[in-house]
Residue, then its C-alpha position, 0 to 999 in steps of 0.5 A: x698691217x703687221x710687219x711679220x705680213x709686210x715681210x711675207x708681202x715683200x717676200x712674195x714680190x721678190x719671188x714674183x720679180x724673180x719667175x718673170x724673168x724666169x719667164x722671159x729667160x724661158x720665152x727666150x730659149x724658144x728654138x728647141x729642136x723638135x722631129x716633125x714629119x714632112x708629107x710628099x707631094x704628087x709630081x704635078x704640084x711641085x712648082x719646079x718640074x723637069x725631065x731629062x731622059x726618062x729622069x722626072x724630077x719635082x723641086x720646091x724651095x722653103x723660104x718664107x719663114x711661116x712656111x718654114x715653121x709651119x713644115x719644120x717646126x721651126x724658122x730652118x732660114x733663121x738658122x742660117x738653112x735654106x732646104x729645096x725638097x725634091x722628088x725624083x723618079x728614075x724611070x730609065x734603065x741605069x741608076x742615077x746619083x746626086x753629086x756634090x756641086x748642085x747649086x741655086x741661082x738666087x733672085x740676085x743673080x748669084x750662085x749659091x752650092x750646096x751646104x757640107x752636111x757637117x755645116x748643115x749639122x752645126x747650123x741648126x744646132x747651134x740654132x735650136x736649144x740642144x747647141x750648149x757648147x762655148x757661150x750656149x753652156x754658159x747661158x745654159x748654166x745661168x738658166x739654171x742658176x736662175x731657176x735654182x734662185x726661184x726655188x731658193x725664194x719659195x723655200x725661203x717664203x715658204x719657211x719664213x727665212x731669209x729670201x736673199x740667204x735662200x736665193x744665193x744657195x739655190x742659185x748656186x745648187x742650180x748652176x752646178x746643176x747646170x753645168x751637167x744635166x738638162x733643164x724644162x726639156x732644153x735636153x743635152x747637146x749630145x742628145x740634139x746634135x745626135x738627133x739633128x744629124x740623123x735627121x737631116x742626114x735621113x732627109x738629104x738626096x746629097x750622094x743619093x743614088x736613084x736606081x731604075x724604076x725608084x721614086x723617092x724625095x729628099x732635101x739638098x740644103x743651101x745657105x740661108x745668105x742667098x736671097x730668094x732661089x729661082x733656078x737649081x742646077x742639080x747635078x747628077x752622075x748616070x753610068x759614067x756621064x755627068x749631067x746637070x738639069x736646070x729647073x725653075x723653082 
């Protein structure tokens, strides 16, 4: 064999090194934020049922991680969320509002409130790919210079010069990439927290008001701490009495 071909077949290896970790690096990030529509079930197939007054309510919890990557998308619990769906319809005269204070008792025994949407926002952000801020813009940074590394090495195969010159300089044009731009659709944290919160704001029923005759569903969102939810005491505002319902999940 020629040495000038033992130099390429070298060559050819370090590039090959270098897009499997690439690969692997990748495989790691795997968490991308992504909007996926969730359907709302009739009345009659929610597993948690209640009325009070005329107030007909449907619960469900998602806690099993492959129903949770199944609806959402991704594993909502991982992230340190676990979301109860409700539907509720006001089939009374006066209007009714979800306040701050609903709570799950948990398969332990323990009482668990309602998360702030702000730590909702924060969770699944910095869960998902689109949480670059602190050590995730650093590691973001080294994506880049990584790929910057691989496309240095297929130059440098490619021309025939120095792969480890090659490398060095596409790393480092990759990692300033990095520091400002997005790469392979991981997007900017700007970007995916804006949409995390509209989202999960659209979807939360927390300070919701239900008027007379209105059907409607939405999420309230509990830490993922807890152990399996059994009982939501959801916590309501009719007129000027507040009310609690409980209901078997």
């Amino acid at each position: 064999m020629h040495t000038s071909t033992k130099a390429k077949n070298t060559k050819l290896s370090a590039f090959l090194v270098l897009l499997t970790s690439f690969s692997l690096v990748l495989a790691s990030c795997g968490h991308q934020y992504e909007f996926k529509p969730i359907p709302i079930r009739s009345m009659t197939s929610y597993p948690g049922q209640a009325i009070l007054d005329n107030l007909r309510v449907g619960a469900v919890a998602f806690y099993d991680s492959a129903e949770l990557r199944e609806v959402f998308g991704f594993d909502l619990k991982q992230a340190g969320v676990v979301p109860i769906q409700l539907r509720l319809q006001n089939e009374g005269a006066t209007s009714v509002t979800i306040l701050e204070g609903s709570t799950v008792q948990d398969e332990a025994g323990l009482i668990w409130e309602i998360l702030p949407s702000e730590v909702v926002y924060d969770r699944i952000n910095k869960y998902t790919s689109g949480s670059l801020s602190g050590s995730d813009g650093v590691k973001r940074t080294a994506l880049w210079g990584l790929a910057g590394a691989i496309v240095g090495a297929a130059a440098g195969i490619a021309s025939g010069s120095n792969v480890g010159e090659a490398v060095g300089k596409g790393a480092a044009i990759g990692a300033a990439a990095g520091a400002s731009s997005s790469v392979l659709g991981l997007g900017t944290t700007q970007d995916t927290s804006a949409e995390v919160q509209r989202d999960f704001s659209a979807r939360s029923l927390n300070h919701n008001t239900i008027d007379p005759g209105v059907d409607t569903s939405g999420f309230l969102y509990f830490p993922s701490e807890m152990k399996r939810p059994k009982v939501l005491s959801l916590k309501f505002s009719r007129g000027s009495k507040v009310e609690t319902l409980n209901i078997n999940l």
